[in-house]
C-alpha positions in Angstrom: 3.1 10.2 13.4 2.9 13.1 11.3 0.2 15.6 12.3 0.4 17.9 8.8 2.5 18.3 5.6 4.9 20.2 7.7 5.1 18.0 10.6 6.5 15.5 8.0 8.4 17.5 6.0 10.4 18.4 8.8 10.6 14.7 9.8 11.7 13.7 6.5 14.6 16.5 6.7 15.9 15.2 10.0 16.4 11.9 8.1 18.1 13.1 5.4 20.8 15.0 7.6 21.5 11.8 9.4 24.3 9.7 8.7 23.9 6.4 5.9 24.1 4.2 8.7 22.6 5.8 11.7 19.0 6.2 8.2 19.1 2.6 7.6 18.8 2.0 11.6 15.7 4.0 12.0 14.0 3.0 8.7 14.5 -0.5 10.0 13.0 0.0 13.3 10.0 2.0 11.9 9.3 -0.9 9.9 10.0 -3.1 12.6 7.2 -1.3 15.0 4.7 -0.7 11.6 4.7 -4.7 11.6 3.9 -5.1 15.0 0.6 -2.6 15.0 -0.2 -4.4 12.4 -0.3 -7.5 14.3 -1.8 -5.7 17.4 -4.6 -4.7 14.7 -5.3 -8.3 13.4 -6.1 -6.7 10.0 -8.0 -9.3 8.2 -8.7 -8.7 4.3 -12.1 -7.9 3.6 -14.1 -10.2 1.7 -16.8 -8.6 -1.4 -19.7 -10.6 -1.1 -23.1 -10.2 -2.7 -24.7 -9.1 -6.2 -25.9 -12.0 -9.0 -24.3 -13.6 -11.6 -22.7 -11.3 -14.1 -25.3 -10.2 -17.1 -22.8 -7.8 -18.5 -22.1 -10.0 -21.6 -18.9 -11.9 -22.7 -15.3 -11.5 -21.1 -13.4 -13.6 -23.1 -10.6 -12.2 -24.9 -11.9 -12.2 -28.3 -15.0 -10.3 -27.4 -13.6 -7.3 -25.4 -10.3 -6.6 -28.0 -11.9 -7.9 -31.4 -9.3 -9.1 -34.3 -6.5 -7.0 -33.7 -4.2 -9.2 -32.4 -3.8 -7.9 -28.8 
């Protein structure tokens, strides 16, 4: 992980001065271990609950654009 702007800017300069296919190999296996925390995290999408029923007026598509044909 990148602990400042420079931390990564030098990471991101080291990746450039590799070799096409020696890049592709490490992108791939960064993405490959990003997946897996993120299955170690159980990331579960929050849900918005709460509030009433709208009382803000119309949403249809007449009423927020008028007449002109958008």
């Amino acid at each position: 992980m990148a602990h400042d702007l420079g931390h990564l800017e030098r990471l991101v300069q080291e990746l450039a001065e590799l070799a096409p296919e020696e890049r592709a190999r490490v992108v791939s296996e960064a993405a490959q271990r990003g997946r897996r925390q993120l299955r170690r995290a159980k990331f579960a999408v929050p849900i918005l609950k709460g509030g009433t029923a709208w009382v803000g007026g119309e949403l249809r598509r007449e009423e927020l654009y008028g007449d002109d044909g958008r």
